[in-house]
N, C-alpha and C positions, 0 to 999 in steps of 0.2 A: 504493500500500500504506500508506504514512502516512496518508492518509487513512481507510483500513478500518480498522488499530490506532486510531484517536482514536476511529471511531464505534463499536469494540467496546467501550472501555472507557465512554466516555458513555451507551451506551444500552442498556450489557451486552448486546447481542447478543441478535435475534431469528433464528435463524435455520434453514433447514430443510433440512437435510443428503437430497441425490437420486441415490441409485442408483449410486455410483460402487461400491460395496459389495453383493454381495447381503444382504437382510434378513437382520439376527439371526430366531435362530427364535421367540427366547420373550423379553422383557423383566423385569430380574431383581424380584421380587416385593416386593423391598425396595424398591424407588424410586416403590413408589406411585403410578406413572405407567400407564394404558392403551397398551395395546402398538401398538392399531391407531387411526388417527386418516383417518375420511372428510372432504374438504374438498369443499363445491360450490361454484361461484364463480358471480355472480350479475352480470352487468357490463348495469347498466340504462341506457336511452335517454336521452339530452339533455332534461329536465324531467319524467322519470317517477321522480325519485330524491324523498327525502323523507317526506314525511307521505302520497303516493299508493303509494309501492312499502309502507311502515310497515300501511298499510291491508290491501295485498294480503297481505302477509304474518302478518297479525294472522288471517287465517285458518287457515292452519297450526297457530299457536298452539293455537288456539281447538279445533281437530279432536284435536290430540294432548290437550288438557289435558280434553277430554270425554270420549277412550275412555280418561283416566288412566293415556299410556301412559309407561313406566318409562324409554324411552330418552331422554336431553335431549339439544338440542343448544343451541351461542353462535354469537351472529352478529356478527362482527364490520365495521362500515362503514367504508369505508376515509375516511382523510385527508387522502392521498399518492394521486398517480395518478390514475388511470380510477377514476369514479364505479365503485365496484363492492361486493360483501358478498360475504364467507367466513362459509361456515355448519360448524363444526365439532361431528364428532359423535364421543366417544370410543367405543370394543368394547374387550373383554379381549381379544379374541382375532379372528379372519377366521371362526371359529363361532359366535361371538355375533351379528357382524356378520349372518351368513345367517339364521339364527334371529330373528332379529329383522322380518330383511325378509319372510319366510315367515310372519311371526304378523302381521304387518301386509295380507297379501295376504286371511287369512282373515279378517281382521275388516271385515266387507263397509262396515259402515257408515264406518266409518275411513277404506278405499279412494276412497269413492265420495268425503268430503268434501274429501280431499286430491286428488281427481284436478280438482275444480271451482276451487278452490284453484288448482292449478298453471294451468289454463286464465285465470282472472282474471290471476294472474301473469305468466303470459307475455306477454299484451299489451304487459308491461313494460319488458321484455327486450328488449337489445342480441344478446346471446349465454350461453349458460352452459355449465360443464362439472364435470367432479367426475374426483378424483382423491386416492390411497391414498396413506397413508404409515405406516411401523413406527418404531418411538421406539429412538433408538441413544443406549444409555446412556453408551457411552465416551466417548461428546463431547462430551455432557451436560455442566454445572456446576451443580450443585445446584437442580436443576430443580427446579419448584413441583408435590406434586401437592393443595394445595387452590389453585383457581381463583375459591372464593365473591368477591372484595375485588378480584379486577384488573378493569380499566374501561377499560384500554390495552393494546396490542399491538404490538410491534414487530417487524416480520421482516425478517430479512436472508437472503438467495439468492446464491451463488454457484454456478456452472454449474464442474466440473472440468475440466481436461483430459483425455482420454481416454490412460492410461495413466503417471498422475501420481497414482494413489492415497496411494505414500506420502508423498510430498512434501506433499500434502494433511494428510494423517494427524498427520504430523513436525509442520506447524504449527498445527492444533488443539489439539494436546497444550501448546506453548511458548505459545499464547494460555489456554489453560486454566489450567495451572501458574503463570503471573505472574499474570494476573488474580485468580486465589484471593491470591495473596499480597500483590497491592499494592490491591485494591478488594476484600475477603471477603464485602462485601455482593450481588457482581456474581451470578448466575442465568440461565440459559438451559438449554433444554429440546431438543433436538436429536430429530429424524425426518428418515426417509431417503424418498424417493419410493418406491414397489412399483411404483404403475401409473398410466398418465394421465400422468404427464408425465417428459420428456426424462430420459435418462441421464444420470449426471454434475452432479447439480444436489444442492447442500447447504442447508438453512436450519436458524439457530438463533430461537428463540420465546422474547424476553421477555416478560412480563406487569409491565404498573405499575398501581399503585393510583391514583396522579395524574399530570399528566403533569409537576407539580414535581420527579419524580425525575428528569426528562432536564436541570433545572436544574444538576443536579449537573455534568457532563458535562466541563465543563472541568477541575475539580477531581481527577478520574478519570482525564483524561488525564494530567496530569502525573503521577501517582502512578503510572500504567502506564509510560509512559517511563522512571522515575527505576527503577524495580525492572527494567526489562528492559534499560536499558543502550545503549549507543551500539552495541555488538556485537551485542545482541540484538535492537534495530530493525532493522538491517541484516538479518542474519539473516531477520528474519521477513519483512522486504520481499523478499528473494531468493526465499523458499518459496513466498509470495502468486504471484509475476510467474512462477514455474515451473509452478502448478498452475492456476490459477485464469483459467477463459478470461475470465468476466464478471461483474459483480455488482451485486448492487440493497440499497436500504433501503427500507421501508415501515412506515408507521405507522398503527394501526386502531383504531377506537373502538368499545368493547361497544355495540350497539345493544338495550337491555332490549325493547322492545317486537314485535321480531322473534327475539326470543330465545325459547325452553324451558326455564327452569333448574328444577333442582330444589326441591321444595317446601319443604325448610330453607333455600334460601337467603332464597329471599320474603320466608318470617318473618323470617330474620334482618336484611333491609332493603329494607323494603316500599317505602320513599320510593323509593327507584331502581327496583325494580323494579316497582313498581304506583303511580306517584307521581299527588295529588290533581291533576285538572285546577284551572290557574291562573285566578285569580278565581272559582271556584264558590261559590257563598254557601249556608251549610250549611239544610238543610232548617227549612222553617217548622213549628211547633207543630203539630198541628192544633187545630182550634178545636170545642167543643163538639156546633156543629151539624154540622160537618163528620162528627165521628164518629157521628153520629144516622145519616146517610143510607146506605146502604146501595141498590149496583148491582142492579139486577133480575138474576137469572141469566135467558140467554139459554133461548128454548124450542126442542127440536129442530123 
């Protein structure tokens, strides 16, 4: 548990709170957050990672940004771990989600270029699978809902025990409550599993802009220790060791070229998201006769 308190206060906590709870119904409209959150997880073969999976998936892109379709999604490639990508796609609601999938079924051309898409793709593939989750505000700390500027991803999982809700609960709240007071700047986004994966699994979601912020981390610890107290470590090591069967940290990097983002982000930074190939040498003038000559059109 010492060990979880230092990596919460260091890396503010990514993590994804699962099913120990049934879903809230509705997510309150003030926190700016999408209530529903689809994850696919992509875990690619032993040297099909990189600039050949960047490829396959540059078709997707390419399929949704021609039928100019409205839903985006981030992909995030991991750091930590199994070669693998999380492709997250936010819905207001489990209505939108369907609707969405329903208007993609009918736009035939749409269908057909993501189904070729997925076929080039999966040569890729180790394994894949996908799996829901609803955004619980209560365990939230000041969650982020603009996503334009993070570049980083952090998540932390813990699996519950089965019939240790509150004890769970009890320590969410004493890491939330110090954290706001000894680190203000700390943030995490909390979702609960719906569907797809195991009961009893939590994670919290930071997002950093660089990964300079994890520099901080030491810094953060001591400031969480000094505000929670020799009683209140204790304390919150008891809670961890009574609820908590298991737990992971992960660390993931926005991949822009497998990504969908929205068309304001672009504009707002095209170097990341559409950045110039390295060493291109900008186009030649043309030259007088060059503009003289003109292609025959071709005859039927």
């Amino acid at each position: 548990m010492k060990n979880l308190s230092k990596y919460l206060t260091a890396c503010a906590l990514a993590a994804t709170c699962i099913g120990a709870l049934p879903a809230q119904d509705k997510a309150p409209a003030s926190s700016g957050i999408p209530r529903v959150l689809v994850v696919q997880r992509e875990f690619v073969k032993p040297g099909k990672g990189g600039s050949a999976h960047e490829k396959t998936e540059s078709a997707f892109v390419q399929a949704m940004a021609k039928a100019k379709w409205p839903t985006h999604y981030l992909a995030w490639e991991a750091m930590s771990g199994k070669p693998r990508v999380l492709f997250f796609t936010f819905y207001e609601s489990y209505e939108a989600w369907e609707k969405d999938g329903k208007a993609e079924e009918k736009n035939a051309a749409l269908s057909a270029a993501l189904e070729r898409a997925n076929e080039a793709d999966g040569a890729l593939l180790d394994s894949a699978d996908q799996s829901v989750f609803t955004f619980n505000q209560e365990f939230s700390l000041h969650p982020l809902s603009d996503l334009s500027q993070i570049r980083y991803l952090e998540i932390w999982v813990a699996h519950v025990k089965p019939g240790h809700y509150k004890e769970w609960s009890d320590m969410v709240k004493l890491l939330n409550t110090t954290s706001e007071k000894a680190v203000p700047t700390n943030h995490w986004g909390v979702f609960e599993s719906a569907y797809g994966m195991p009961g009893g699994m939590y994670v919290f979601l930071t997002g950093r802009k660089s990964t300079a912020e994890l520099d901080r981390g030491p810094m953060e610890d001591k400031a969480f220790e000094a505000a929670l107290g020799e009683e209140g470590l204790k304390k919150l090591d008891e809670l961890f060791g009574a609820c908590v069967e298991s737990s992971e940290a992960q660390l993931f990097a926005l991949n822009a070229k497998m990504s969908y983002p929205p068309d304001e982000w672009v504009k707002a930074d095209p170097d990341f998201w559409k950045p110039k190939a390295a060493g291109a040498a900008p186009a030649a003038p043309a030259t007088p006769a060059a503009k003289a000559v003109k292609k025959p059109e071709a005859k039927p």
